[in-house]
Phi, psi and omega in degrees: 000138196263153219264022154245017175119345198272142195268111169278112160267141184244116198297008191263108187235159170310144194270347225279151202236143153287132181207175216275341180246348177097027195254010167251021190045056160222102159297125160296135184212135187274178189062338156020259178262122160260114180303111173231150199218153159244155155290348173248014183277154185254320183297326182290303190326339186259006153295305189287322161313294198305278142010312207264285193305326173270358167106349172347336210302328185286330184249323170260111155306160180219144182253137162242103154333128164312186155303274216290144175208151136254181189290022153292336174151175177270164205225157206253059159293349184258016213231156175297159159073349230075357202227164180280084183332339188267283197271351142095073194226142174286275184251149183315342193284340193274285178349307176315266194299356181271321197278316182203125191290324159273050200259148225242352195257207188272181182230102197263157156253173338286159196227136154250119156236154173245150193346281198279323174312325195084027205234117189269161195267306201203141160239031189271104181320292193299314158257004165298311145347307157303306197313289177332329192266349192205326214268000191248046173273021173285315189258029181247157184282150189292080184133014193286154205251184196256107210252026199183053188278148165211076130283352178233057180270313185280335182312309178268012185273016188277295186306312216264014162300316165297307194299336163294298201286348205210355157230322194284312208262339203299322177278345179269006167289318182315309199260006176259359177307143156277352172249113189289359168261323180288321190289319188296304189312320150291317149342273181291000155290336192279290159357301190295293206294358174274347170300302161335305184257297168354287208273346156294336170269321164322352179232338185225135195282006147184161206327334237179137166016184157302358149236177162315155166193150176343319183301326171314307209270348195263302216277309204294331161325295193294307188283351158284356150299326204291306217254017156249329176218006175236345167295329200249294183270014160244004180067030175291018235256032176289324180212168172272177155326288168019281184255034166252062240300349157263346179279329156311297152314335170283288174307314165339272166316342178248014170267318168275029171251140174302129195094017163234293203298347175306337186272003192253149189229042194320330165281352188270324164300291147337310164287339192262295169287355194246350194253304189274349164270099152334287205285347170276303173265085221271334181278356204020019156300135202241139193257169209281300193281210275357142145342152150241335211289022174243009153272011164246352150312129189332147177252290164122358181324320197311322176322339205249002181106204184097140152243133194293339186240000169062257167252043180251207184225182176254162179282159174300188148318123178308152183308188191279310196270030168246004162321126169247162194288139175297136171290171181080000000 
């Protein structure tokens, strides 16, 4: 926290990355490895889109943490006995501590561990997702699409660098300020840039060219978030998702494309932020609303072009036991 009130995330995560050569010494390899993930974290949620799209599912497992954690770490409370049937770990941090017994930070999803050490490889968000996309296409389906082409590498890492500092971190600088200037202040940033991408989407059916691409997969967490949880328990509150009508539309549409909206868990969310910030909801009470069932109403995107997999295809169905519950 910063010593005018402002939410410092702190960004030092293990660097270390699995590739196609091995050269931090974790090779991709299938079976390996393992995904863990929450379902209510929005930075794990673009491991698991990404996981979905390249077809991954077969070769990288994925473990899901609950909602609830304390600061010891998130915990496999949803899981039988408690514990994560694959690495038989109660809570994530023993992954953690097995790799390093002092290890010294906070303990984030999403984590690659790997299997038989028990040992985590990486909690680097940012580049697991690139990895995922690339260093592991030998073991990717036969149609996954190219989320990170590259001619449009600096747009998006242009677009999706405003979109991190002034919306993905913008709403929890909004709701952890210790200030009501730290609090504003975040505030119109986050506005500005939502306003920002409104009126850049209005005319392009996403963010980057003409298909999906990482800026997509970066952006779309926070806004599928929003109107359950950072409009009300972070004080985003100028307007809801809802009622901004391309921005609505836009989430619409990749909630009803395969591999985004399959990975939500709207109640999972909830519970996780309205349960687990104390110091914001001191009753932990999860509150009952909002509706979801207007995330499957028409959007009208198709009108602007586009193709979402470009000269891929969408991914299958999820496995069974990674199904989230159906709206409505």
């Amino acid at each position: 926290m910063g010593a005018d009130g402002e939410y410092k995330r702190d960004q030092n995560y293990i660097s270390t990355r699995i590739t196609a050569d091995g050269r931090d010494g974790y090779p991709v390899e299938a079976g390996r490895y393992r995904l863990i993930i929450a379902r209510a974290c929005p930075w794990a949620n673009r491991a698991a889109i990404v996981r979905r799209l390249m077809g991954l599912e077969d070769v990288l497992s994925m473990g899901i943490a609950g909602p609830l954690h304390d600061e010891r770490s998130w915990s496999f409370h949803l899981d039988p006995g408690g514990k994560d049937p694959v690495l038989g770990i109660e809570r994530l941090q023993e992954a953690f501590f097995r790799r390093d017994p002092d290890y010294p930070r906070g303990i984030t999803v999403p984590a690659i561990v790997e299997i038989a050490t028990g040992q985590v490889v990486t909690n680097n968000y940012r580049s697991m997702t690139l990895d995922l996309g690339s260093e592991w296409s030998a073991l990717q389906r036969d149609g996954a699409p190219d989320l990170y082409p590259d001619k449009l590498r600096d747009e998006i890492e242009d677009v999706a660098d405003k979109v991190f500092h002034d919306l993905n971190n913008g709403v929890y600088k909004c709701g952890f300020a210790t200030s009501q200037e730290a609090y504003e202040r975040a505030y119109r940033q986050l506005w500005e840039r939502l306003d920002w991408l409104e009126d850049r989407l209005g005319s392009r059916r996403y963010l980057v060219g003409d298909t999906l691409t990482e800026a997509d997969v970066r952006l779309w967490p926070t806004l599928v978030r929003f109107d359950a949880a950072y409009h009300g328990h972070f004080k985003c509150n100028r307007q809801k998702l809802s009622e901004m009508p391309v921005l609505w539309a836009y989430a619409r549409d990749l909630f009803q494309t395969p591999g985004f909206g399959d990975t939500i868990d709207f109640e999972q969310i909830k519970q996780h932020y309205y349960g687990v910030h104390r110091t914001i909801n001191p009753t932990g009470i999860v509150p009952v609303g909002p509706a979801f069932d207007g995330w499957l109403t028409p959007h009208g995107r198709e009108e602007l072009g586009g193709r979402p997999f470009g000269d891929g295809t969408p991914p299958g169905p999820p496995p069974e036991a990674e199904r989230v519950p159906a709206l409505g």
